[in-house]
MARDOLUM-221757 format. One record per atom (N, C-alpha, C, O): x, z, y; residue in one letter. Coordinates in pm, whole numbers, plus 32768, in hexadecimal, padded with zeros to 4 digits. Layout:
BEGIN
XZYA/...
! end
This chain:
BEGIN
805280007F8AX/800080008000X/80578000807EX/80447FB680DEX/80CD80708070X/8112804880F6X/817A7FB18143X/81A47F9481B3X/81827F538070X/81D07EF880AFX/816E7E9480CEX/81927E2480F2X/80EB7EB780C1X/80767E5C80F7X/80817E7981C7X/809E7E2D8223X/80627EEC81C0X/80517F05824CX/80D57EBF829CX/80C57E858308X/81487EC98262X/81BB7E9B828DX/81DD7E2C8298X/82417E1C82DFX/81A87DC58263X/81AA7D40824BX/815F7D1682DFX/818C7CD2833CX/80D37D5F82CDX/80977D17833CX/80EB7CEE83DFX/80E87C868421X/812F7D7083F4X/81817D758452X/821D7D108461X/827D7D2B84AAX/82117CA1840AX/82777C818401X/825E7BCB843BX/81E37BC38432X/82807B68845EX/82587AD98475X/82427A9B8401X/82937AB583A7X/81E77A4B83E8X/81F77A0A837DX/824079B48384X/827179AB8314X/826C796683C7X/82C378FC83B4X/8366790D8417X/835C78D38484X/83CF793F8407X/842C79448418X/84AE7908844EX/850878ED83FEX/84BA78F684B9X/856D78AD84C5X/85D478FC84FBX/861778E78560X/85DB7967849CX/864B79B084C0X/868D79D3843FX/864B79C683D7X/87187A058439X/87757A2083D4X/87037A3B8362X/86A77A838388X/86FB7A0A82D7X/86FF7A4C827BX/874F7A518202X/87387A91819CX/87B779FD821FX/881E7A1981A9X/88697A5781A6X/88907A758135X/88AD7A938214X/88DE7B1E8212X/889F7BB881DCX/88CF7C1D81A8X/88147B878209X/87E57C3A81EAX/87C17C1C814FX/878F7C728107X/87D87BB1812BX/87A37B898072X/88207B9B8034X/882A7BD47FC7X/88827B6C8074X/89067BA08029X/89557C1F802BX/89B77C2B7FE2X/89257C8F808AX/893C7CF480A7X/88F67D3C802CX/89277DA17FF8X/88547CEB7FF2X/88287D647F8DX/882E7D0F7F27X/87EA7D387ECAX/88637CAA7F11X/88977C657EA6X/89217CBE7E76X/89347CF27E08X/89577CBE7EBFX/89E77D177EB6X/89D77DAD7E8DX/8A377DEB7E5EX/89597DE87EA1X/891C7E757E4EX/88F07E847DE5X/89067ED47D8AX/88957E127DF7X/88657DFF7D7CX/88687DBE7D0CX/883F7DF27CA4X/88A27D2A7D13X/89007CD37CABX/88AE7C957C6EX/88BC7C7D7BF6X/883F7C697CBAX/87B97C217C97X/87B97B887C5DX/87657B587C11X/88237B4B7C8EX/882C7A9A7C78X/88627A857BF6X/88C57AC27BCDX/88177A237BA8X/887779EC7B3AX/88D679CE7B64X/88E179C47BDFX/895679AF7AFFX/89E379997B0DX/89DE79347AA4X/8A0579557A34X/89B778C57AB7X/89CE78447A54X/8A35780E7AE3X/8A3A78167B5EX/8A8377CD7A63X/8AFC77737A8FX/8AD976F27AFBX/8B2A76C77B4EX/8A4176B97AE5X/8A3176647B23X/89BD76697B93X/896076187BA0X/89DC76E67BE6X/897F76F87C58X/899076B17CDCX/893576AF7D2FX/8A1076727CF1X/8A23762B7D40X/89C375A47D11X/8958757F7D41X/89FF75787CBFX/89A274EC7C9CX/88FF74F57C9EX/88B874957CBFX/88C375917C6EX/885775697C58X/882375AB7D32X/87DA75627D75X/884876067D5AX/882875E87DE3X/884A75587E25X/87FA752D7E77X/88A4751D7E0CX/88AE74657E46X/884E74567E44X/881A745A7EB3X/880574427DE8X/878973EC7DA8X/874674017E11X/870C73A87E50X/874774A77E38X/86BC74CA7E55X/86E474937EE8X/869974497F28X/874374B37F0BX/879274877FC6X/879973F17FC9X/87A873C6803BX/8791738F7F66X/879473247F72X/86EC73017FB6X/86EA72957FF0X/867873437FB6X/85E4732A7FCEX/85B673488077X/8544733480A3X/8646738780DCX/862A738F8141X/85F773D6814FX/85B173B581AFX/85D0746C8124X/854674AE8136X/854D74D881F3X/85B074BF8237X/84E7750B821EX/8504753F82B8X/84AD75A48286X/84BD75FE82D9X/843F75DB8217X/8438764681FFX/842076A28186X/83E07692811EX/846D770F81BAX/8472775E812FX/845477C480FBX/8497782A810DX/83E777C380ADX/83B778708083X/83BC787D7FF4X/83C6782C7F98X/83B1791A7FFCX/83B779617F5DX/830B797E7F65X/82B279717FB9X/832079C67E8BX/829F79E27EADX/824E7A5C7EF2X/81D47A6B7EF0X/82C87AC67F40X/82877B2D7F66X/82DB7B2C7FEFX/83557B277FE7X/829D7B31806BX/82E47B0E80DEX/82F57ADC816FX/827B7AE08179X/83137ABC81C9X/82FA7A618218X/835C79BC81ECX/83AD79A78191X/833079708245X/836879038207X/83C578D1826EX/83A778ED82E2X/8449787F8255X/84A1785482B4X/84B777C482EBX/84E1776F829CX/84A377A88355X/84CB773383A5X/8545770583DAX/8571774B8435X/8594768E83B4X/85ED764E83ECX/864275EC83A9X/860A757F839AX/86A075F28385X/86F87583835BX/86FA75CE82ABX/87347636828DX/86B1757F8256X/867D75D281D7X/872E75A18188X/878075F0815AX/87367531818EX/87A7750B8152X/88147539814EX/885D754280ECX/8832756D81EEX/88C975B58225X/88A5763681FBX/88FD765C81ADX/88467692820AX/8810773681A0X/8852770C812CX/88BC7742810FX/880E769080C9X/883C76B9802FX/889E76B6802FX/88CD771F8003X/89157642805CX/899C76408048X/89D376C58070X/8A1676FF801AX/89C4770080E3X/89F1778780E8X/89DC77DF80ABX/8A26784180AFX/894977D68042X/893E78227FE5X/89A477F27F79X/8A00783B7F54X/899577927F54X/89F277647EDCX/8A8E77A07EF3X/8ACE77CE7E95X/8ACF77987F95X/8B2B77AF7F97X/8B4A78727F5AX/8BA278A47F13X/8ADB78A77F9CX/8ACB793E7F8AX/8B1C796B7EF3X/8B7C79AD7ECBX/8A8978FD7EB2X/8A8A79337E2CX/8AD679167DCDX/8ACF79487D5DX/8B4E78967E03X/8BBE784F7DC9X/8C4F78B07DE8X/8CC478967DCBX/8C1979207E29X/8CAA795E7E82X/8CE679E77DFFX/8D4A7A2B7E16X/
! end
């Protein structure tokens, strides 16, 4: 109930940092698969141009969808 109330207060649609504060609790929590070929399979997804991007619980993010994944890929390649 409270991460309901909390949500409301938040934008739904987003253009500000979120791959930092995802890799900050990625880095706590150790949430991402670790297959060898996460670079290739984010390409795929950065090859489609996205401009937006959501999960299924969240607000959603606006901007250069392609340049996010590669920096994700880079994250999760490090």
């Amino acid at each position: 109930m409270l991460m309901a109330r909390q949500s409301r207060d938040l934008p739904p649609v987003t253009e500000s940092d979120i791959l930092g504060p995802s890799e900050a609790f990625r880095h706590g929590m150790d949430y991402y698969s670790h297959t060898k070929h996460v670079r290739v399979m984010i390409e795929g997804l950065a090859s489609t141009k996205p401009t937006t991007l959501a999960c299924m619980h969240g607000s959603a993010w606006r901007g250069d969808g392609a340049k996010l994944l590669r920096d994700l890929a880079d994250a999760l390649s490090a």
